[in-house]
LUMLUM-950969 format. One record per residue (C-alpha): residue number from 0; residue in one letter; x, y, z. Coordinates in Angstrom, 1 decimal, padded with zeros to 4 digits. Example, Ala and Ser with C-alpha at 12.3 -4.5 7.8 and 13.67 -1.06 7.14 Angstrom:
<atoms>
    nr   rest       c1       c2       c3
     0      A    012.3   -004.5    007.8
     1      S    013.7   -001.1    007.1
</atoms>
This chain:
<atoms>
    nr   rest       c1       c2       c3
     0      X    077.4    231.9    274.0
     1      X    078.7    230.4    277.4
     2      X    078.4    227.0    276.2
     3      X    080.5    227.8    273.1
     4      X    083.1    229.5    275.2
     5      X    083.0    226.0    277.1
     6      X    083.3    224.1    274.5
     7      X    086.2    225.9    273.6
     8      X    088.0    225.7    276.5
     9      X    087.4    221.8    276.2
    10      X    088.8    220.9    272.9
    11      X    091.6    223.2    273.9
    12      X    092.4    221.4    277.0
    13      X    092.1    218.2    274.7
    14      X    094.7    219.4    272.3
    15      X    097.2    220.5    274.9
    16      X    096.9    216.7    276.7
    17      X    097.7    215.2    272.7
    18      X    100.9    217.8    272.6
    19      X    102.7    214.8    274.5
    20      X    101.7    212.4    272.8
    21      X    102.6    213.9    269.6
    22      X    105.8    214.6    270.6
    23      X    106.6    211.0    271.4
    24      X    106.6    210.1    268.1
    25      X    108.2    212.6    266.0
    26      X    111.7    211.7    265.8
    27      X    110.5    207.9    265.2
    28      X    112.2    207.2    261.5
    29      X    111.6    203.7    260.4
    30      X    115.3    203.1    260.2
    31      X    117.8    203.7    263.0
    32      X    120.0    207.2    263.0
    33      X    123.9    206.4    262.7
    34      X    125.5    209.3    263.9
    35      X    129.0    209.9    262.3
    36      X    131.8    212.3    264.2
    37      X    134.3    214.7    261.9
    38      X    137.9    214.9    262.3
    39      X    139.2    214.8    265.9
    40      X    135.9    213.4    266.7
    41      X    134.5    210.9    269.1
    42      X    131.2    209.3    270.9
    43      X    131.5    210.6    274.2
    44      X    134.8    211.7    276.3
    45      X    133.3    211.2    280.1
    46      X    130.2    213.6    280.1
    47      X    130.6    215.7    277.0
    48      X    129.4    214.2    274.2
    49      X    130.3    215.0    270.4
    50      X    126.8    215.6    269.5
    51      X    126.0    217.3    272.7
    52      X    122.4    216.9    274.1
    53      X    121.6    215.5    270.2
    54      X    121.1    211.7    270.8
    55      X    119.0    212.2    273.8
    56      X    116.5    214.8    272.4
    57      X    116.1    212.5    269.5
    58      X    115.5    209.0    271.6
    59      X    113.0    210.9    273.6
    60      X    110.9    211.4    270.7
    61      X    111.4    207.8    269.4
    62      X    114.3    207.7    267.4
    63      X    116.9    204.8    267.7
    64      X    120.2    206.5    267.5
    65      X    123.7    205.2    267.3
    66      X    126.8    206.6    267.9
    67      X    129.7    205.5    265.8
    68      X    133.5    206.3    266.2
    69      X    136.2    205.8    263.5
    70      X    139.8    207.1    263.6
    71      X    139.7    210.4    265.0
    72      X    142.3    211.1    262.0
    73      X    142.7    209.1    259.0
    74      X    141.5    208.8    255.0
    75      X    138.1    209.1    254.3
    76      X    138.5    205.0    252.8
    77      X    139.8    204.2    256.2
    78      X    137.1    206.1    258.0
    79      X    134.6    204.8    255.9
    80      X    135.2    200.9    255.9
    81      X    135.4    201.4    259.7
    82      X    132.2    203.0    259.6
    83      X    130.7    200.0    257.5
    84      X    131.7    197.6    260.5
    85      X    129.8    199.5    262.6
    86      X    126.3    200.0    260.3
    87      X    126.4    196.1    260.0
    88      X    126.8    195.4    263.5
    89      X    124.3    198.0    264.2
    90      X    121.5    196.2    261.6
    91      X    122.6    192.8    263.3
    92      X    121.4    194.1    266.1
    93      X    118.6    196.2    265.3
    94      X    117.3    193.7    262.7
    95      X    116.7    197.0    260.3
    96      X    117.1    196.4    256.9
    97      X    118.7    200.3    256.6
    98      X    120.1    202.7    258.4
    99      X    120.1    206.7    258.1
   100      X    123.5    208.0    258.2
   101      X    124.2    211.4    259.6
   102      X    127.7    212.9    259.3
   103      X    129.8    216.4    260.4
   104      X    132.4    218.1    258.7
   105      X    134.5    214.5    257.3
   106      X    132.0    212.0    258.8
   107      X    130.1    213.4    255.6
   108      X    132.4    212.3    253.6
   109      X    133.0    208.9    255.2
   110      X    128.6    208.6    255.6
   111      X    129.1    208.6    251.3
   112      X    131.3    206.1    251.3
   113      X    129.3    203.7    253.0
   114      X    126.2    204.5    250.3
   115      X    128.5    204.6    247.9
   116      X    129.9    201.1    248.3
   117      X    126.9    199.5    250.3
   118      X    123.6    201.7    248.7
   119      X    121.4    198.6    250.2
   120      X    122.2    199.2    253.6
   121      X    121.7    203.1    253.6
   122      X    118.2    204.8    253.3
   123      X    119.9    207.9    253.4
   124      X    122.9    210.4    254.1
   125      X    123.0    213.7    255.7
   126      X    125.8    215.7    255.7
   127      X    126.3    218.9    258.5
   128      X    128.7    221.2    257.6
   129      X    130.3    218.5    254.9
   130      X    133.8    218.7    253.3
   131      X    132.2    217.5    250.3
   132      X    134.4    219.7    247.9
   133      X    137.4    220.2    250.1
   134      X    138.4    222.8    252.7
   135      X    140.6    226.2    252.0
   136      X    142.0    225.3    255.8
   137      X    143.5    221.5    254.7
   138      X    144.6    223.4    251.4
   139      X    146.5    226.1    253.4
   140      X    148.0    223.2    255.7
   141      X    149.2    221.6    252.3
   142      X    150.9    224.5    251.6
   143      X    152.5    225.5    254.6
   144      X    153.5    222.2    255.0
   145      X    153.7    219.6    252.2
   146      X    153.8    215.7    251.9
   147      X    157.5    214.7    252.3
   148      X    158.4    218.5    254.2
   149      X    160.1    218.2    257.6
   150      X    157.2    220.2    258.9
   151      X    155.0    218.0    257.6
   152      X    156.6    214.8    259.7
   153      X    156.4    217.3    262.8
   154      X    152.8    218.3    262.2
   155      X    151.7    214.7    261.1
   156      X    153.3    213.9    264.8
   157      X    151.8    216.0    266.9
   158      X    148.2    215.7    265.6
   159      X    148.8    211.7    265.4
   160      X    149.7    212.1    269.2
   161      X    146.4    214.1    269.6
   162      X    143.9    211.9    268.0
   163      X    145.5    208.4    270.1
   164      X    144.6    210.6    272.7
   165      X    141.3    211.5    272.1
   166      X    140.9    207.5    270.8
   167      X    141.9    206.4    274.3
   168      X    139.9    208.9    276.3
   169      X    137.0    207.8    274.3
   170      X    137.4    203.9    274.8
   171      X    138.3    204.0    271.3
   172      X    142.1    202.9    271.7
   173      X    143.3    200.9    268.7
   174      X    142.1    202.7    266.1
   175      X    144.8    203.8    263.1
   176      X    145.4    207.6    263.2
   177      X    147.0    209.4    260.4
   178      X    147.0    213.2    259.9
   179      X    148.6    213.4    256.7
   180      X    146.3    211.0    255.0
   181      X    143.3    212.8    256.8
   182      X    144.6    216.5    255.6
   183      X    144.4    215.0    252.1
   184      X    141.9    213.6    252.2
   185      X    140.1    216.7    253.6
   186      X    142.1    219.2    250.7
   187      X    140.2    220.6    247.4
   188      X    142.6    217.9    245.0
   189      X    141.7    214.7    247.7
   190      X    137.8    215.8    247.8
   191      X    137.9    216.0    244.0
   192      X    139.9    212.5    244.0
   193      X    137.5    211.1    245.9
   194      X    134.0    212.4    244.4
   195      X    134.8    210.7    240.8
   196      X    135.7    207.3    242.6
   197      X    132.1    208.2    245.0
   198      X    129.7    210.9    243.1
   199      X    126.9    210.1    244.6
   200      X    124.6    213.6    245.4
   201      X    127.4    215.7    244.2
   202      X    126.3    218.8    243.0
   203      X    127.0    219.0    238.9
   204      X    127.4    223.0    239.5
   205      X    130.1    224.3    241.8
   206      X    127.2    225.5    244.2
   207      X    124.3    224.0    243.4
   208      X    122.2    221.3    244.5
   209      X    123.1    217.1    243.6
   210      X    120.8    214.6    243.0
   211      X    118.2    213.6    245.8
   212      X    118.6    210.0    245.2
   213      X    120.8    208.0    243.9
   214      X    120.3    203.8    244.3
   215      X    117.7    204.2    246.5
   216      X    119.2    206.6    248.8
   217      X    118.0    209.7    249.6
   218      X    120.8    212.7    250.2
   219      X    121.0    215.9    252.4
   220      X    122.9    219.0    253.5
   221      X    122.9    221.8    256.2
   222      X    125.8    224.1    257.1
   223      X    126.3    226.9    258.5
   224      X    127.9    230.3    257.5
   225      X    129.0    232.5    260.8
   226      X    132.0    231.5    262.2
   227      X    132.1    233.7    265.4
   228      X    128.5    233.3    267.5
   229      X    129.3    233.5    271.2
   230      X    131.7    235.1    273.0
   231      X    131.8    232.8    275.7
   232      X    133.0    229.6    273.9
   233      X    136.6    229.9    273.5
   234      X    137.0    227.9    270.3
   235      X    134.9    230.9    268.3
   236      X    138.3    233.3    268.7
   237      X    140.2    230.3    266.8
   238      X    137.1    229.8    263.8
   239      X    137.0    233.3    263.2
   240      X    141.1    233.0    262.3
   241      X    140.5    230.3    260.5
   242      X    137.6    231.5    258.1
   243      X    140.0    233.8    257.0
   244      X    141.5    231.5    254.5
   245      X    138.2    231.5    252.5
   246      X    138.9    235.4    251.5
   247      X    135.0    236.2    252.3
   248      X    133.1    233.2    250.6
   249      X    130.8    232.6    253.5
   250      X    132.1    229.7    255.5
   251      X    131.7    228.2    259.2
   252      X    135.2    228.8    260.0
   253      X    136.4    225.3    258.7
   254      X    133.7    224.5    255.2
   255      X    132.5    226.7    253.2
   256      X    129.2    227.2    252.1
   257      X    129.4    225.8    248.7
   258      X    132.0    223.0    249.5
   259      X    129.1    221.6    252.1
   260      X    126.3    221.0    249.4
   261      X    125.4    217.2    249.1
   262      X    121.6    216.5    247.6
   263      X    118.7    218.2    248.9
   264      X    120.3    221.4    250.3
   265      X    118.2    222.4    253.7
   266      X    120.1    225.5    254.3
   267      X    123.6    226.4    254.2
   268      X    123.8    229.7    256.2
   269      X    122.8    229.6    259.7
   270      X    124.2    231.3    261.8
   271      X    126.3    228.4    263.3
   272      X    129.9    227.8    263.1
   273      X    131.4    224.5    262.8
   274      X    131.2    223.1    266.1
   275      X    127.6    224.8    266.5
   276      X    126.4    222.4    263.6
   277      X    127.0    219.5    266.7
   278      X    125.9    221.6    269.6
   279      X    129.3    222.4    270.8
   280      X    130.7    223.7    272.8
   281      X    128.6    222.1    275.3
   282      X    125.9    223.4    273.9
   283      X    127.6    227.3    274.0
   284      X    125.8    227.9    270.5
   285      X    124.3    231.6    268.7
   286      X    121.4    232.4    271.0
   287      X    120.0    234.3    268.0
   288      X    119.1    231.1    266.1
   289      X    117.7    228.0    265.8
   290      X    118.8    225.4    268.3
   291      X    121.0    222.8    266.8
   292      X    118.8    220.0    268.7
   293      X    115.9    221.6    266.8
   294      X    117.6    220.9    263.6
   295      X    118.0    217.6    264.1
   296      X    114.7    216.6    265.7
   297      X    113.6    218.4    262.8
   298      X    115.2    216.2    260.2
   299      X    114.4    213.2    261.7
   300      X    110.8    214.3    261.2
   301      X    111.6    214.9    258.1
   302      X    112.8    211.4    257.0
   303      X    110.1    209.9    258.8
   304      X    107.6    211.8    256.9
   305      X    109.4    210.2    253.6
   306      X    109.1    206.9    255.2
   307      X    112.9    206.7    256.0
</atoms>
């Protein structure tokens, strides 16, 4: 009896001393991991990070992970051929024949258009929290203030303003902003516009799931559905405002649900709001649920266990 307890003991110890080991390699896709920013988005502004704590917990587990930035605001066709700079340079470098894009709130979006136009470079897209079918929020915006409207010029101006500023902060100066083109772009009629010139993992249904590959790449989706999680992080005040404009379809304060869908569906209610979905901010995130990181570690495991 003592010499089985022993023996248990032993091949316990044994498994705890493989844990790290294991761990090293769990986040280690075959392809690199292009990380895409949404609107007003950027790599890194001094210490914070867009994808807070994200890129790190994924190298440490053997993951090669690249962070892009495109125009903070602009078209999803601007945004995307920017993007498709970057992926080449990044496979010059890398010598990877593919790369896995993963994209929040419009750098979904602007991920598809890459795999849209250049399927043989892309082993697959994920999009987090995805204006895939529009957003109530850029509809309201239309409305309030419409293309050619004197608002419009003074809204277009002052969020121009705002993304050069985030551009230069970022070490991203140069970079073509425009707000109008982005808000379209980011509306129900621009989404629709731009999913019959790009349908690639589109759901068919207004809420269902699109194909899982299309060309040879494989397509995802996560969202969440809780617009207010913590009430220490002071944008959560301004997401629960805004999730009022999707009269009680469940939302994340910016998407809903349904409008996030792309491929495989993983989930699309945690409960994370918008800026949760990216670990912000600064990693002030609903305490009650699954770490953000942990999703993402999670899906890189997942594409390396499909040999992405």
């Amino acid at each position: 009896m003592r010499q089985q307890l022993w023996m248990w003991v032993v091949a316990c110890l044994f498994g705890f001393a493989q844990l790290p080991a294991l761990a090293q390699g769990y986040t280690q896709t075959k392809y690199p991991i292009v990380l895409v920013h949404g609107l007003f988005g950027f790599d890194n502004i001094g210490p914070v990070e867009y994808w807070y704590g994200i890129p790190s917990a994924l190298r440490n587990d053997g993951a090669r992970v690249y962070v892009t930035q495109v125009s903070a605001s602009n078209s999803t066709e601007v945004r995307g051929e920017q993007l498709l700079t970057q992926v080449k340079q990044i496979l010059a470098v890398t010598g990877a024949a593919k790369v896995n894009l993963v994209g929040h709130s419009h750098g979904g979006p602007t991920a598809r258009y890459v795999a849209s136009v250049r399927p043989d470079l892309v082993a697959s897209v994920t999009s987090v929290g995805g204006v895939n079918r529009g957003s109530a929020v850029a509809d309201m915006l239309l409305g309030i203030a419409p293309p050619g409207s004197l608002s419009q010029s003074v809204i277009a101006s002052v969020v121009n303003g705002l993304s050069n500023l985030i551009s230069f902060l970022s070490g991203g100066s140069g970079l073509p902003q425009n707000a109008s083109a982005a808000n379209v772009s980011l509306s129900t009629a621009g989404s629709l516009r731009f999913n019959a010139a790009h349908p690639e993992g589109i759901p068919a249904t207004a809420c269902g799931e699109g194909a899982y590959s299309v060309k040879g790449v494989r397509y995802f989706s996560w969202s969440g559905a809780k617009p207010y999680t913590n009430v220490l992080d002071v944008v959560d005040p301004a997401l629960a405002l805004t999730s009022l404009a999707f009269g009680g379809a469940k939302n994340d304060g910016l998407v809903s649900s349904c409008s996030s869908h792309l491929g495989q569906v993983i989930r699309d209610d945690y409960a994370m709001n918008h800026l949760d979905e990216v670990n912000q901010t600064i990693g002030l995130v609903n305490l009650f649920e699954t770490n953000p990181v942990t999703l993402y570690r999670q899906h890189a495991n997942r594409l390396k266990n499909l040999g992405l």
